[in-house]
N, C-alpha and C positions, 0 to 999 in steps of 0.2 A: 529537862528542856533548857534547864540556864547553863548547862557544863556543856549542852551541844553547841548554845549560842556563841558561848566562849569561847570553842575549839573552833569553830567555824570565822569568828573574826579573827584568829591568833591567823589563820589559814590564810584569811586574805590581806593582811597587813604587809606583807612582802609583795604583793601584787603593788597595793594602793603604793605603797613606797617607792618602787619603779615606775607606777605610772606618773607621780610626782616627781620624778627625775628626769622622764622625759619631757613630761612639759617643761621642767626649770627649761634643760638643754634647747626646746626650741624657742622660749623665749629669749634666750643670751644668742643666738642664730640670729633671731630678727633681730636684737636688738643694736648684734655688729654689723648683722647687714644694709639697717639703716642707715648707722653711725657712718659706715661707709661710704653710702651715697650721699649723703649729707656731705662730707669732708670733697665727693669725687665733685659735688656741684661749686662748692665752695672753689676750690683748687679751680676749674674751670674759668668760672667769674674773674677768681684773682689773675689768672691766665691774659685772660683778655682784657681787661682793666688797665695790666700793667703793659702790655704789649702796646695800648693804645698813647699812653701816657711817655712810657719811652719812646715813641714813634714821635708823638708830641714836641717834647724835647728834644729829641734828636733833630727832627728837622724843622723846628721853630729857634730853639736858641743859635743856630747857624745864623740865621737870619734877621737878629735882633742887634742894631748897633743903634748909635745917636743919633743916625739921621732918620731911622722908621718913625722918633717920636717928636720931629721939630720938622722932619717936612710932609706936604702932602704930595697929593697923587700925582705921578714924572709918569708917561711913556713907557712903553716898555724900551730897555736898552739893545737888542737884539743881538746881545753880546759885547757891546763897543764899552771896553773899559773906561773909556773917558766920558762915557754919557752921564747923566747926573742922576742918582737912583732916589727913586719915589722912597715915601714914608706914607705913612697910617694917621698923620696929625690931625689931617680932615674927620676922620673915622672917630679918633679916638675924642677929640669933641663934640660932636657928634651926639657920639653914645652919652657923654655925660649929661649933655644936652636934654635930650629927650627921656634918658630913664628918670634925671633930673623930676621933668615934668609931671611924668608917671609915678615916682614916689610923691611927688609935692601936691598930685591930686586926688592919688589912690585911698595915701594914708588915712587923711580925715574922715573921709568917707566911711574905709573899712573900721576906723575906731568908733565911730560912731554908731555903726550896725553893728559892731561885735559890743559896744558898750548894751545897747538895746536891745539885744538878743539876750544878754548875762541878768541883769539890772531891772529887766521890762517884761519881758516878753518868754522866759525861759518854758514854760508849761503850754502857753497858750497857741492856739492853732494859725493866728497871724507867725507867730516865730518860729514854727514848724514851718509853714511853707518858706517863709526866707531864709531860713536855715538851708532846707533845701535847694530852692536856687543859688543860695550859694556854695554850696557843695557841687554842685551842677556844672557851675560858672570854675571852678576851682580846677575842674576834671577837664573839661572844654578843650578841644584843640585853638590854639593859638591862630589859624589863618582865619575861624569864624571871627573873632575881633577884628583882625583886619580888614575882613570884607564888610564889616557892620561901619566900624569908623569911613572908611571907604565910601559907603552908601550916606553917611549922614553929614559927612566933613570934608571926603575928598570933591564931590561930586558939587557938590554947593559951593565951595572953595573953587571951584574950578584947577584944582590941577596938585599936586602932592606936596607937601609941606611938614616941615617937623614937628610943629603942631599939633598935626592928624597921628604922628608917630609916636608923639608924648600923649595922645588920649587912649590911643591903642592900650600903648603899655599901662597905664594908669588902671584901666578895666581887670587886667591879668593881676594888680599889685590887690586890688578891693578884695577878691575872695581869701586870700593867703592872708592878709591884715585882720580878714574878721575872723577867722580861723582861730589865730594865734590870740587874738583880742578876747576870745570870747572864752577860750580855755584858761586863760594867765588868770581872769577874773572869776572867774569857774570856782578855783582854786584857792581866794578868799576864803578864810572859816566864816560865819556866816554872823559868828558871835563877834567878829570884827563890826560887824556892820552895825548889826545891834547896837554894839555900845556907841559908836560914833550917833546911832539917831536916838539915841537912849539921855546925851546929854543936849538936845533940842538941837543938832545940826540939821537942815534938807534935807532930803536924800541929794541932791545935784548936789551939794558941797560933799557929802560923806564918797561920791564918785571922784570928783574932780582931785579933791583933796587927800581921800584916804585910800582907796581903794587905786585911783591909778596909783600914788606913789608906790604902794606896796608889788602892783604887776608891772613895775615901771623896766624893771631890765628884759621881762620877758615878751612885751610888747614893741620893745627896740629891737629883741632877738627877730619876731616878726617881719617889724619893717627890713629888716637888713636879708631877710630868707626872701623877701619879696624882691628886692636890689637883686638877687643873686639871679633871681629866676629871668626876671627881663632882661640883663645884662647878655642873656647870650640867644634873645629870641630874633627870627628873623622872617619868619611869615608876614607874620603884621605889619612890620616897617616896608618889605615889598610893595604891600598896598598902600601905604601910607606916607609916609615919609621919601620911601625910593631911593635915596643915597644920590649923592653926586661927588665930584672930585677935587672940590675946593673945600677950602675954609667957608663956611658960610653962618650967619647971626641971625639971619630975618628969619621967623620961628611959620612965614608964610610960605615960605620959597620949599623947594627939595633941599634935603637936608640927610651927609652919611652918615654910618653910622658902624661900628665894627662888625656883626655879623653880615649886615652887606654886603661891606667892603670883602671881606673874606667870602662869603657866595660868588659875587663879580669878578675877584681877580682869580680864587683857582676855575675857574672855570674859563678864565680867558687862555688859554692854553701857551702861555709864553711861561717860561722857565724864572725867568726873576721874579716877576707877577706872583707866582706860582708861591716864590719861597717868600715874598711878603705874606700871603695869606697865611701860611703857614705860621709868623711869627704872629699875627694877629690872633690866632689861636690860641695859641700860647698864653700870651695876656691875657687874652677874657680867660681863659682856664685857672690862669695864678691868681686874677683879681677877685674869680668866683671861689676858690679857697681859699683866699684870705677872707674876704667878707664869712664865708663857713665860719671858717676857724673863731673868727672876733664874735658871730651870732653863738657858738656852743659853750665859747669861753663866758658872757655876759648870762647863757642859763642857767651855765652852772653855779657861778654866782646866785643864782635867783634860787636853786636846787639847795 
């Protein structure tokens, strides 16, 4: 019985060894087939990315001289060399303006719920649900904030203002603030903390004192992914703010702002109009990766 069992696997050893063969062969199949698609999606993306980006450049730096950023909004010239061509100076204060406001509201806020979420509340079913809505809030399309600011600010205000355009944005910076807030402190060893309450500090001092300095560059990486993200929103300021084509201060009044301004003039269908938007692009696009750049550069420090 044991010389037949023996002759009998010597028998099927060459079988199982092909069939181990084939399988290797079609798993190296799927596995360059994947590889393949994977690379064809990639190739694609980068396709279009850069197609956009040298479109970008192509026809924004044409249109980028001294005067887009010292004057405001001219007429269109309808050709006439001598006419005096508009600039973006309105816009681009504007923008600083109102994200200005939106960073300078949002922040506190989002450090706050993100400190109370890390510090207070991590287990419990109160910071589950705000967790929640702020994940919610994070995901949200941008024109809901402006029709919320709209209903509670423009309307009562009686009429559009930068204001309403710095509360907007303010909303859209809180979920990303506590986001980043609430991971950077996350991320404390926990024996940090210990010892800091271990030699009779608070906890609010072992916060303020030890624990933010320690998530302090990844909390500014935060605020600054927040900067990036208003900087080129334009739904909300539509309802809110509205844009106009001066210089303007009074934070009551309508107030431009770069995506606006670039909404307004390519769409007005005049050719110079047309190549100012264009350069207005541009800048928000370089200013939104620079701020990138300086937020991955201050993580990786943190990293």
């Amino acid at each position: 019985m044991s010389a037949t069992t023996d002759l009998h696997a010597i028998a099927m050893r060459p079988r199982d060894e092909r069939a181990r063969r084939a399988r290797g062969r079609r798993r190296r199949l799927v596995d360059q087939g994947i590889r393949l698609f994977c690379l064809a999606a990639t190739a694609v993306g980068i396709f279009f990315l850069a197609s956009i980006l040298i479109t970008l450049v192509w026809r924004g730096a044409a249109a980028i001289d001294l005067t887009v950023f010292i004057t405001d909004f001219r007429p269109t010239t309808y050709g006439d060399p001598d006419a005096e061509k508009g600039g973006l100076l309105h816009a681009i204060l504007g923008s600083f303006v109102q994200a200005g406001i939106g960073v300078a509201v949002g922040t506190p806020i989002g450090i706050l719920v993100g400190t109370y979420l890390s510090e207070y509340a991590r287990q419990t079913a109160l910071g589950n649900a705000v967790r929640f809505v702020s994940d919610v809030l994070l995901s949200a399309p941008s024109i809901l904030v402006g029709l919320f600011i709209y209903q509670i600010v423009v309307l009562p205000m009686g009429g559009f203002s930068g204001l309403a355009g710095g509360l907007a944005l303010s909303i859209i910076v809180i979920p990303v603030v506590v986001r980043t807030t609430e991971d950077m402190l996350t991320l404390i060893p926990n024996t940090l903390r210990e010892a800091v309450v271990a030699l009779g500090a608070p906890k609010w001092k072992m916060i303020t004192l030890v624990a933010y300095r320690a998530a302090l560059s990844g909390m500014v990486t935060g605020i600054l992914l927040a900067f990036a993200r208003i900087a080129g929103e334009t739904a909300p300021l539509l309802l809110t703010s509205f844009g106009n084509n001066v210089v303007n201060w009074d934070l009551t009044k309508a107030m431009a702002s770069l995506p606006v301004a670039i909404y307004q003039q390519a769409n007005s269908g005049f050719p110079d109009l047309i190549q100012i938007a264009w350069a207005g692009a541009l800048m928000i696009t370089v200013g939104v990766l620079l701020v990138n750049i300086i937020a991955r550069t201050l993580l990786r420090k943190r990293i």
